[in-house]
C-alpha positions in Angstrom: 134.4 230.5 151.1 138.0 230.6 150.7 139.4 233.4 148.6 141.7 231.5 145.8 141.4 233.2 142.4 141.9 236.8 141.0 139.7 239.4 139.1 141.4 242.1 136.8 140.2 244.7 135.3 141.6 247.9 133.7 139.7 250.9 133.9 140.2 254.8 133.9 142.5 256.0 136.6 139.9 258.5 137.8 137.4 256.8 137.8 139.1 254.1 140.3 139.7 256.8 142.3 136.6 258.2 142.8 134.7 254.9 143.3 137.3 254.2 146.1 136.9 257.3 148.3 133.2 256.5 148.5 134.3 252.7 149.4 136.8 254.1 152.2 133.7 255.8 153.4 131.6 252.8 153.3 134.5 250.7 155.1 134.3 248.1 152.5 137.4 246.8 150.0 137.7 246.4 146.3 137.3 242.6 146.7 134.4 243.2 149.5 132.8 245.3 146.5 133.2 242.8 143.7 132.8 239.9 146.4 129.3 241.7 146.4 128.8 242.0 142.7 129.6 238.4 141.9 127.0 237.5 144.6 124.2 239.5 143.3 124.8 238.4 139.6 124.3 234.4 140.8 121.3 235.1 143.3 119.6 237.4 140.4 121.3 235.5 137.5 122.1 238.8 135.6 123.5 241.7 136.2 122.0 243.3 139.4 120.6 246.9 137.8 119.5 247.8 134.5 122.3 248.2 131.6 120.5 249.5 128.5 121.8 251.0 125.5 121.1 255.0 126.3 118.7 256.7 124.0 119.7 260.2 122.2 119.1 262.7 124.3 121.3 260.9 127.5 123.9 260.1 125.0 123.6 263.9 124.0 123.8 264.7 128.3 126.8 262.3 128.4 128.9 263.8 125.7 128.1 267.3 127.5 129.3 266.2 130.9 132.4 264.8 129.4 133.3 267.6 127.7 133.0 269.5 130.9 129.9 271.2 130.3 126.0 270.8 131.8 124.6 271.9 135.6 126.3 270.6 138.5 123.4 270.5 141.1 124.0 270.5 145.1 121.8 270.1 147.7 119.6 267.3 148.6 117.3 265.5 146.0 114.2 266.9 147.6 115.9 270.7 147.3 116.7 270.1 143.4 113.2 269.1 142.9 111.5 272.1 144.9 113.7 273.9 142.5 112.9 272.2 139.4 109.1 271.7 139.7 108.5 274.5 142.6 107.6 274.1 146.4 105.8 270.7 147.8 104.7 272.6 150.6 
């Protein structure tokens, strides 16, 4: 498909940057990204993950994190678990 039309969007600065190191990383574009999105949306006819109005307690956890508060966890997913819920082994 020929690429004749343009998408804009404003959004926080930060936030652009961010999303764009992990895209560099990826080796895809902006427009490969949204070129993505606006495929999904048609083949699924909606929005391609959940989007739901975020009850108390993870609007409480959002608040936190933007005021620069909560845990920053590293490690893998399995190591947070172990640590969380104790050893699988």
């Amino acid at each position: 498909m020929p690429k004749n039309t343009t998408v804009s969007a404003r959004i926080d600065e930060k936030l652009k940057a961010r999303a764009e190191k992990v895209m560099r990383q990826l080796g895809v574009s902006t427009t490969d990204v949204i070129t993505m999105l606006y495929h999904q949306i048609v083949l699924r006819q909606g929005i391609p993950f959940d989007v739901k109005v975020p009850n108390a307690e993870t609007r409480r956890a959002m608040r936190e994190l933007e005021a620069g508060k909560g845990e920053v966890h590293t490690g893998s997913t399995a190591e947070l678990f172990d640590k969380i819920i104790g050893s699988r082994k």
